[in-house]
C-alpha positions as CSV (number, residue, x, y, z in Angstrom):
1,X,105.8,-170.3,-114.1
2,X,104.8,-173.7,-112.1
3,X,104.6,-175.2,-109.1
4,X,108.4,-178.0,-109.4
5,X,108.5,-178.4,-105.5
6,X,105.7,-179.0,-103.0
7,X,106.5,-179.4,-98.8
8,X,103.5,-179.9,-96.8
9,X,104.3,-180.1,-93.3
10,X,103.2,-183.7,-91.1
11,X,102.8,-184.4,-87.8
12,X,100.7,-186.8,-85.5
13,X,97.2,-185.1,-85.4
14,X,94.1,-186.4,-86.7
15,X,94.2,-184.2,-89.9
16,X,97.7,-185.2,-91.4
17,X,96.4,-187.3,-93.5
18,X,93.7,-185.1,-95.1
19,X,96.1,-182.9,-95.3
20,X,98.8,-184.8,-97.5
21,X,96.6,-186.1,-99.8
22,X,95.3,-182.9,-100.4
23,X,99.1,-181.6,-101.0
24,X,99.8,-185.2,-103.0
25,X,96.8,-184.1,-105.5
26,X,97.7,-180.8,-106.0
27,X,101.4,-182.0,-106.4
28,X,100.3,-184.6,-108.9
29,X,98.2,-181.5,-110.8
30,X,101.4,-179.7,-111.6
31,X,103.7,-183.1,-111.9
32,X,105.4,-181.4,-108.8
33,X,107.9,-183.1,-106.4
34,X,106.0,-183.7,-103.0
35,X,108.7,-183.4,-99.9
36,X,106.7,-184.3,-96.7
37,X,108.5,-182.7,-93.2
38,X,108.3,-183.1,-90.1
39,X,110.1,-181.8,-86.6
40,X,109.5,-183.4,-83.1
41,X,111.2,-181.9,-79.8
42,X,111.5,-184.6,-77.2
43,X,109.5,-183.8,-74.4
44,X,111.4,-183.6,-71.5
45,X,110.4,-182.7,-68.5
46,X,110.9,-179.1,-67.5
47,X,114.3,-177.9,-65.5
48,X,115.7,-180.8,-67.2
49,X,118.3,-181.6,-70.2
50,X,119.3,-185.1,-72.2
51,X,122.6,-184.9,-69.4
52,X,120.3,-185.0,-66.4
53,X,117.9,-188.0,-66.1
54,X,115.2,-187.4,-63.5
55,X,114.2,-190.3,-61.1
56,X,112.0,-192.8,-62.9
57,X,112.5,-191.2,-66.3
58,X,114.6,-192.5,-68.3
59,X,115.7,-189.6,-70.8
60,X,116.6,-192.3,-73.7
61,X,112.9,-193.5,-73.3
62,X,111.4,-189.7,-74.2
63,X,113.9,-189.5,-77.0
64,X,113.0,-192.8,-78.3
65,X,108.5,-191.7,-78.1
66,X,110.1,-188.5,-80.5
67,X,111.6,-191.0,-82.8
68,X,108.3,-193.1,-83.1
69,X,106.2,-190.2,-83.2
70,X,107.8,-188.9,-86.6
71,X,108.1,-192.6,-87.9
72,X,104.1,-192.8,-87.5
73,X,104.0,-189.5,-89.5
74,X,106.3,-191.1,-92.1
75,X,104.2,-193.7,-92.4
76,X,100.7,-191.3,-92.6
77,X,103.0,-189.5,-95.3
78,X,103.9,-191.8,-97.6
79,X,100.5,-193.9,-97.1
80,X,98.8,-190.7,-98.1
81,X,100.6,-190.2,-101.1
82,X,101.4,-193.5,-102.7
83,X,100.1,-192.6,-106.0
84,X,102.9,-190.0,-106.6
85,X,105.5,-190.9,-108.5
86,X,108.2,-188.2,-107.0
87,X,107.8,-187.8,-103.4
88,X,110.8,-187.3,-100.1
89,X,111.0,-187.3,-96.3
90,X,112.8,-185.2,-94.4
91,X,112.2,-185.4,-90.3
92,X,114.5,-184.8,-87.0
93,X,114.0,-184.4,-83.5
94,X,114.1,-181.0,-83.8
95,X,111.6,-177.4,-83.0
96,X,109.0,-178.1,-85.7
97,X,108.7,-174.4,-86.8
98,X,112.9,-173.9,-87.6
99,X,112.9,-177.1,-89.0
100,X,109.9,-176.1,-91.7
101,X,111.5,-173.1,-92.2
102,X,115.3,-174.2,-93.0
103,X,113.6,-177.1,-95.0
104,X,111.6,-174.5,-97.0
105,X,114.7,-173.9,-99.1
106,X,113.5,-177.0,-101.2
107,X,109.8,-175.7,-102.0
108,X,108.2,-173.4,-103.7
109,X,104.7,-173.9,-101.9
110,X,104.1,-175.0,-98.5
111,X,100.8,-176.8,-97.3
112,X,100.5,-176.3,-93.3
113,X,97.5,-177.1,-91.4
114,X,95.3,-174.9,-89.3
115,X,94.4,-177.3,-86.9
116,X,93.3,-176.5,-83.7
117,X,93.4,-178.2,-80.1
118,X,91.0,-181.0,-81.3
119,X,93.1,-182.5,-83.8
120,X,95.2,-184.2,-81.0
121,X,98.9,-183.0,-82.4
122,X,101.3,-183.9,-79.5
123,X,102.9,-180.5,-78.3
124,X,106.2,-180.8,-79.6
125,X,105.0,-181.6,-83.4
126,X,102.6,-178.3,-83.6
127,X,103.2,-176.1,-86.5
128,X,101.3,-173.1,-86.3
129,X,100.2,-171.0,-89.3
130,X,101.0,-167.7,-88.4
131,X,104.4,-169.0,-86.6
132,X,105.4,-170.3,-90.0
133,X,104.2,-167.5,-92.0
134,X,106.5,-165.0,-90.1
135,X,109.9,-166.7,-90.9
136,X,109.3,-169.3,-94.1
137,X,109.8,-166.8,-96.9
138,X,107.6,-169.0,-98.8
139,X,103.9,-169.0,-99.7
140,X,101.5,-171.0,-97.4
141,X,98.9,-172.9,-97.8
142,X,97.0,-173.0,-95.2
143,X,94.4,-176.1,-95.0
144,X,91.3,-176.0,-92.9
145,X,90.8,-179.2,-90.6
146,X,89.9,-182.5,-92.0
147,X,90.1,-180.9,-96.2
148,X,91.3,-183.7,-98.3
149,X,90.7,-181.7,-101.8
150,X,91.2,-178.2,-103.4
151,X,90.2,-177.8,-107.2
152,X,91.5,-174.3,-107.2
153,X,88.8,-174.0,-110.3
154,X,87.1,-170.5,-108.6
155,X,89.6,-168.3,-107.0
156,X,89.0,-165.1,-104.8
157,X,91.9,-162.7,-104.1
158,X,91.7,-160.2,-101.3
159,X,93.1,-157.3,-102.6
160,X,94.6,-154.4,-100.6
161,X,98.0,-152.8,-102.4
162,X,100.9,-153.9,-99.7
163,X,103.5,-156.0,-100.5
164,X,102.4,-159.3,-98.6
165,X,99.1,-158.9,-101.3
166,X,101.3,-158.3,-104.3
167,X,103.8,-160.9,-103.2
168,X,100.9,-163.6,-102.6
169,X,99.3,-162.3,-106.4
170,X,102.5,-163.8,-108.1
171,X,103.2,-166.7,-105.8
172,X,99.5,-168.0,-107.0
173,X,99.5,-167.3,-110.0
174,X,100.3,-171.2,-111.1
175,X,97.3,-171.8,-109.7
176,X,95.4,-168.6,-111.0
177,X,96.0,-169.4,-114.4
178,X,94.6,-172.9,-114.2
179,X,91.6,-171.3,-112.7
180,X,87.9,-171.2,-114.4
181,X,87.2,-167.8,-113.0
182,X,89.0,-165.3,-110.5
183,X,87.6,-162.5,-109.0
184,X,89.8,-159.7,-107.2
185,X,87.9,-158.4,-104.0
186,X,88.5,-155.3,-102.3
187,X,86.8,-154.4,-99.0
188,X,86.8,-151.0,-98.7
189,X,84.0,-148.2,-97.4
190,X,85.2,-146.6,-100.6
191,X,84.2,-148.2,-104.0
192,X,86.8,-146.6,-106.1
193,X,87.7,-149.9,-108.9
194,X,91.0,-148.1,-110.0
195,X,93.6,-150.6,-108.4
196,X,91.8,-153.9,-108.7
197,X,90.6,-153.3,-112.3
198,X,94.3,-152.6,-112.4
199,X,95.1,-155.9,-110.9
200,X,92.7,-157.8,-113.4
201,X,94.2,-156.0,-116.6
202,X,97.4,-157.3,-115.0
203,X,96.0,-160.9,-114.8
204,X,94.6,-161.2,-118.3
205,X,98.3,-160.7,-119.6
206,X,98.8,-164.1,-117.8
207,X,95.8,-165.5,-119.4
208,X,94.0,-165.1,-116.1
209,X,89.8,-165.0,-116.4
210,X,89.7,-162.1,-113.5
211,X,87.0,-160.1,-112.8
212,X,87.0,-157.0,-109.7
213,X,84.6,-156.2,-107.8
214,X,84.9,-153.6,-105.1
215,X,82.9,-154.3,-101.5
216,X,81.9,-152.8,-98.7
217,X,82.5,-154.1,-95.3
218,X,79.6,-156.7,-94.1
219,X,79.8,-158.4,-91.0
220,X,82.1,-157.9,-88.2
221,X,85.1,-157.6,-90.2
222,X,87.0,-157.5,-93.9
223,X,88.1,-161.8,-93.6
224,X,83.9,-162.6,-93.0
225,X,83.1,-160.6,-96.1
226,X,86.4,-162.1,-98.2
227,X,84.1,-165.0,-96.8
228,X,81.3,-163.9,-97.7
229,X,82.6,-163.2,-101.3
230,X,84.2,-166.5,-101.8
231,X,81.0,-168.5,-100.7
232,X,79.0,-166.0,-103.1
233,X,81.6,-166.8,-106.2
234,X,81.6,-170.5,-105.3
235,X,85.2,-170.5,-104.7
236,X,87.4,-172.9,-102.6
237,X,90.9,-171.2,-102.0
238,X,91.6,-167.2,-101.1
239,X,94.8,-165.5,-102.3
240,X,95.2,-162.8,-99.9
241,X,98.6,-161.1,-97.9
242,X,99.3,-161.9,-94.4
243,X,100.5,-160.0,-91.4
244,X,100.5,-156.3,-93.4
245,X,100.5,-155.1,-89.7
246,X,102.8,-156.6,-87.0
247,X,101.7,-159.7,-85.7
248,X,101.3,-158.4,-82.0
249,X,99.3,-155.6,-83.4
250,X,96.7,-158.4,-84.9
251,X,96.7,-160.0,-81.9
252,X,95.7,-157.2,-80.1
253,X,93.2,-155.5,-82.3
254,X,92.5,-158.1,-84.9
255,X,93.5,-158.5,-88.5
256,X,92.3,-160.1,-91.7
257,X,95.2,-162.6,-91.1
258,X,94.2,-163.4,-87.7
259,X,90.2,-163.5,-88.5
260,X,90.8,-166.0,-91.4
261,X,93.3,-168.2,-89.8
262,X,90.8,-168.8,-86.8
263,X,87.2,-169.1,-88.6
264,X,87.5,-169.2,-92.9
265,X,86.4,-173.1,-94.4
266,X,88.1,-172.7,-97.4
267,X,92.3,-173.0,-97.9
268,X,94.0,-170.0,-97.7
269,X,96.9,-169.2,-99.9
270,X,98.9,-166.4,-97.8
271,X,102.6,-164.8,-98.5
272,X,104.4,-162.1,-95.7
């Protein structure tokens, strides 16, 4: 199994460009196909539709900023990855979230970027992480702000048995079994090894070097100590479920998805 399709998602922030070449490497690591897309709603003012043109606005004029806006991510796009040999463009004026997710069809990974209000992405290009990681039905690789590289050469998985952490387990492994070392890290009060001695037995059949190690909680919660663990282990991405409760309940109460979306330095790789 391999990576054939990459999508990473553009838009007019500060970090695209990061962000592509990060997705063009890793692309170019696996002789991938690299699809850069990008949706931009026309900002018109509220109360009003493209059949009603307000006094001094001239609706053709806010359509026309939506069409530059994703021809300057076009050209951050293919700037950013020039070196590949295989690479597409797909963009409309269109909700940026539905567009990523109908255009998801054509990837099997897809690179996002968990920017916040600093990176400067105009309002109706934002693609937010755990918007996208509701309705894509495809891993995401979530990339913190301004990361141009991932070697992907030590890899932590956060292992609790759901199905978001067993789906995220298979859509890595192209990248776990290019990896140096792996280690498979459950935060628990409990130190019972059985499952993720399990999980590393199940590795090892696809020639992955995993190790387990159980943990207890440290910090304020089980993302600082995944953290923790992948600073510790030297590792740059974490393979981990996302959203194994309800996204309003995380929002509420917190959640490993939620606490590693807003603080972890390292890319993320996360399935639903």
């Amino acid at each position: 199994m391999s990576y054939a399709s990459l999508m990473v998602a553009v838009d007019d922030g500060r970090h695209a460009a990061a962000r592509v070449r990060l997705a063009a490497e890793l692309a170019h690591r696996f002789g991938a196909r690299l699809i850069g897309a990008a949706g931009c709603l026309p900002e018109y003012p509220q109360g009003f539709g493209e059949s009603i043109v307000p006094a001094g606005m001239a609706i053709e004029e806010i359509r026309q900023a939506a069409l530059d806006r994703l021809a300057g991510a076009e050209r951050v796009f293919r700037q950013a990855s020039c070196l590949n040999d295989r690479v597409a463009w797909r963009s409309d004026l269109a909700a940026p979230v539905p567009f990523l997710e109908q255009q998801s069809r054509a990837a099997d990974l897809v690179v996002v970027g968990r920017d916040g209000e600093e990176a400067g992405v105009s309002p109706g290009m934002a693609v937010p992480v755990g918007d996208v990681l509701m309705g894509l039905g495809r891993p995401v690789l979530a990339v913190p702000p301004g990361l141009e590289h991932l070697a992907a050469r030590r890899i932590v998985v956060g292992w609790k048995n759901t199905l978001q952490t067993r789906r995220a387990l298979s859509d890595a492994l192209p990248l776990l079994r290019r990896a140096d070392a792996v280690q498979v890290v459950r935060v628990a009060e409990t130190r019972d090894r059985s499952e993720i001695e399990d999980v590393a037995a199940y590795l090892a059949l696809h020639d992955v070097p995993a190790t387990a190690e159980a943990m207890a909680p440290a910090g304020w919660s089980v993302a600082e100590t995944l953290e923790g663990a992948a600073g510790a282990f030297g590792a740059d991405l974490i393979v981990t479920g996302a959203y194994g409760y309800s996204r309003l309940r995380e929002w509420f109460f917190g959640g490993v998805t939620r606490d590693l979306l807003a603080r972890a330095t390292v890319c993320c790789l996360l399935s639903h």
